[in-house]
C-alpha positions in Angstrom: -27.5 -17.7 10.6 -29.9 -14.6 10.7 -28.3 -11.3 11.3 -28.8 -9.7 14.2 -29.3 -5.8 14.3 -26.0 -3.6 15.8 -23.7 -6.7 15.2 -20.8 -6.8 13.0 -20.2 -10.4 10.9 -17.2 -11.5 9.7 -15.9 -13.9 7.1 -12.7 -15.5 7.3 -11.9 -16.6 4.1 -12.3 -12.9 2.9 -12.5 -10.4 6.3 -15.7 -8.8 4.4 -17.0 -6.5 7.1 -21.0 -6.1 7.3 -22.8 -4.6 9.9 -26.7 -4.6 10.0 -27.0 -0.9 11.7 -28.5 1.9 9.9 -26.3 4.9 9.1 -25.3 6.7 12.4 -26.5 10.3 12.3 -22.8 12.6 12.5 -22.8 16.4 13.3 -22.9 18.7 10.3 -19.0 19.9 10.9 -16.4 17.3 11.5 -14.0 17.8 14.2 -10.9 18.3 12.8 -7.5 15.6 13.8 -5.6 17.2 16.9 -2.7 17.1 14.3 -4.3 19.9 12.1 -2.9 17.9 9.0 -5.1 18.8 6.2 -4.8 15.4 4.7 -7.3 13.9 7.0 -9.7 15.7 5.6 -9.6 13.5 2.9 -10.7 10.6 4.7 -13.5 12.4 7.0 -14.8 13.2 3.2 -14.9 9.0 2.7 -16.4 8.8 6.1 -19.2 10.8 5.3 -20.1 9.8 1.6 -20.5 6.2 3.1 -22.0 7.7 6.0 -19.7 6.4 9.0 -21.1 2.7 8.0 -18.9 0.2 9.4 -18.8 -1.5 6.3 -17.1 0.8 4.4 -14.1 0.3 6.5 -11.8 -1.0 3.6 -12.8 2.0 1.3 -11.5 4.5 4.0 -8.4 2.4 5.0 -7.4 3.1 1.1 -8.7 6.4 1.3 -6.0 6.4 4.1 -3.6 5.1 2.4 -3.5 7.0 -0.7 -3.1 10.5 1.4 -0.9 9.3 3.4 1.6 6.4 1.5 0.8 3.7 4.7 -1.3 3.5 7.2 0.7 4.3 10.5 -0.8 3.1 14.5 -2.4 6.9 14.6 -4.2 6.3 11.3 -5.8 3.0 12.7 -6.5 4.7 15.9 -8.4 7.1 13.5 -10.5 5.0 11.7 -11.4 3.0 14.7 -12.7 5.9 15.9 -14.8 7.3 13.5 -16.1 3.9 12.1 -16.7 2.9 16.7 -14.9 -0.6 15.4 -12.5 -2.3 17.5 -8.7 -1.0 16.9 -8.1 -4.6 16.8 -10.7 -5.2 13.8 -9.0 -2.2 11.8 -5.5 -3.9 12.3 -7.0 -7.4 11.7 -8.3 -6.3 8.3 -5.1 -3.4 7.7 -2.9 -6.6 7.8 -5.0 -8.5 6.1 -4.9 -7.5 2.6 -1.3 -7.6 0.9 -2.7 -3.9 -0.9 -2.2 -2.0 2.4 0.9 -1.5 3.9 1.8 -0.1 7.9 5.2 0.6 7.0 6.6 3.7 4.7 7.3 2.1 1.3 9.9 2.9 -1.5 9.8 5.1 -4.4 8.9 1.6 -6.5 6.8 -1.6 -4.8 7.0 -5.1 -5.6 4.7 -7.9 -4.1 5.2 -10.9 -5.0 2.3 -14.0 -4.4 3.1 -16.8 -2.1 0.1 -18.8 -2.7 0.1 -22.5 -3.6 -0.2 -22.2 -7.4 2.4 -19.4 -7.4 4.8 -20.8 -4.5 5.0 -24.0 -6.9 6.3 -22.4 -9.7 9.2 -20.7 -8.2 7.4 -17.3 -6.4 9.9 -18.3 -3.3 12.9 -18.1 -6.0 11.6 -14.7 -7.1 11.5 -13.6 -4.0 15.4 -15.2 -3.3 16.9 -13.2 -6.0 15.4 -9.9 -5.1 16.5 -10.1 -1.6 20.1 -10.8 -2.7 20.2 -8.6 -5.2 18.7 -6.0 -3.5 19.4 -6.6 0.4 15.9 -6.4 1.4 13.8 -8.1 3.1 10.2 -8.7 2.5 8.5 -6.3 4.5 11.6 -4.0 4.2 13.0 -0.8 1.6 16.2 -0.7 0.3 18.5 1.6 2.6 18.0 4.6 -0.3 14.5 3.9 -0.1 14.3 3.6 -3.8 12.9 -0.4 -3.6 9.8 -2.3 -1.2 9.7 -6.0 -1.1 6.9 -7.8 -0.2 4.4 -10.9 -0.2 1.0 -11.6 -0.2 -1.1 -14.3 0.4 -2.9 -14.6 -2.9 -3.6 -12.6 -5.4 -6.3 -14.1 -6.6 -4.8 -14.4 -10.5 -3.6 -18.1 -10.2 -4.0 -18.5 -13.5 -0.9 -16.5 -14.3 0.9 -18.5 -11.6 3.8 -17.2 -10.8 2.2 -13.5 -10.2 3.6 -10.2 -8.5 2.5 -6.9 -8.2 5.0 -4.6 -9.7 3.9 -0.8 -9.1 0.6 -1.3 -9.4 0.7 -3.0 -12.5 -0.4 -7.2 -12.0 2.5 -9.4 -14.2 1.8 -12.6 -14.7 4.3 -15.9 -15.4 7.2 -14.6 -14.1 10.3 -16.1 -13.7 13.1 -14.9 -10.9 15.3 -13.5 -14.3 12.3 -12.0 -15.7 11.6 -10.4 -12.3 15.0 -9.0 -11.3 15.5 -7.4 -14.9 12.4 -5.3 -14.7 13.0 -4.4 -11.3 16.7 -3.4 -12.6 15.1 -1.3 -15.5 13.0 0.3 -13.1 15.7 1.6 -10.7 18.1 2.3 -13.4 15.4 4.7 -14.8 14.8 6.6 -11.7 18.5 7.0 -12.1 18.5 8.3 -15.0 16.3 11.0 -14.3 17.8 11.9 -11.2 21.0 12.4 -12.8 19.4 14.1 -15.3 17.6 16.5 -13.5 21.0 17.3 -11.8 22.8 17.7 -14.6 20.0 20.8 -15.6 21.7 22.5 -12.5 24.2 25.4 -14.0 26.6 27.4 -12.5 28.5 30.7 -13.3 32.1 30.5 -14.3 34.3 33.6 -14.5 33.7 35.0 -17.7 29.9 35.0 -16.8 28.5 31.8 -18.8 26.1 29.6 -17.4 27.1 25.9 -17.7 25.4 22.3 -16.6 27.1 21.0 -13.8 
């Protein structure tokens, strides 16, 4: 079907946004958020190399993202804004993608794939084990907020089936032991340097020698 000029197409096996319009003229000086915070800078700089294009919506939700850890109801409101897309288009596509998140996530992130090659080989066990041995939900943080848990739809590496996303980095043929030992190893080194970086505290003791504490 021909595309007709102003209107935004979507796809719904991907959410690709497109938009026919030519680049919307801005003023030379952005307003600045009501909020003053200085990170949002960041994204009016992403606004304006794409040139407020609708399309470019995914590139300033990670923009987003990155300056701010998630991407919270005032950060939508935002990027509606600027972009003049429905706020229910920048949620559809926020939600979308298993790379964004709306909700604060942990000091280490793991998704783990839910789709059919991955659920077959035991993804749902994988999943099982880190909630029990980590009381947390998918969608949730651990209580200390050291750990996220979390699915996706697909990751698009069914080849490597089972697949998760473990801080960034994509691991492929997993098994629920494989899993819950690097996740342990991961969270045992954050303790490690916690405790290390307290043990570099010192103290004076009464004959005026510094000691670790």
């Amino acid at each position: 079907m021909a595309a007709l000029p102003g209107v935004i197409h979507s796809c719904e096996e991907c959410m690709a946004v497109t938009t026919s319009s030519p680049p919307r003229a801005r003023p030379q000086a952005a307003r600045e958020h009501p909020s003053g915070d200085p990170r949002f800078t960041l994204i009016d700089r992403t606004l304006k190399r794409f040139s407020y294009q609708q399309d470019a919506l995914i590139e300033v939700l990670h923009t987003a993202q990155e300056a701010f850890g998630f991407l919270s109801e005032d950060l939508l409101i935002y990027v509606a804004r600027q972009l003049k897309l429905p706020l229910s288009w920048v949620y559809g596509v926020a939600t979308f993608y298993h790379f964004f998140t709306l909700k604060p996530q942990g000091k280490h992130t793991c998704i783990v794939c839910m789709g059919t090659a991955c659920y077959v080989k035991r993804a749902a066990e994988i999943v099982a084990v880190l909630q029990e041995a980590f009381h947390v939900e998918p969608g949730g943080t651990t209580a200390d907020g050291l750990f996220s848990l979390s699915t996706a739809r697909c990751l698009g590496s069914c080849g490597l089936a089972p697949v998760l996303v473990l801080d960034g980095e994509v691991l492929g043929r997993e098994t629920p032991e494989s899993t819950l030992a690097r996740v342990r190893q991961l969270l045992a080194e954050h303790s490690d340097v916690a405790s290390s970086q307290s043990g570099d505290a010192v103290h004076v003791t009464n004959g005026g020698i510094h000691e670790p504490i």
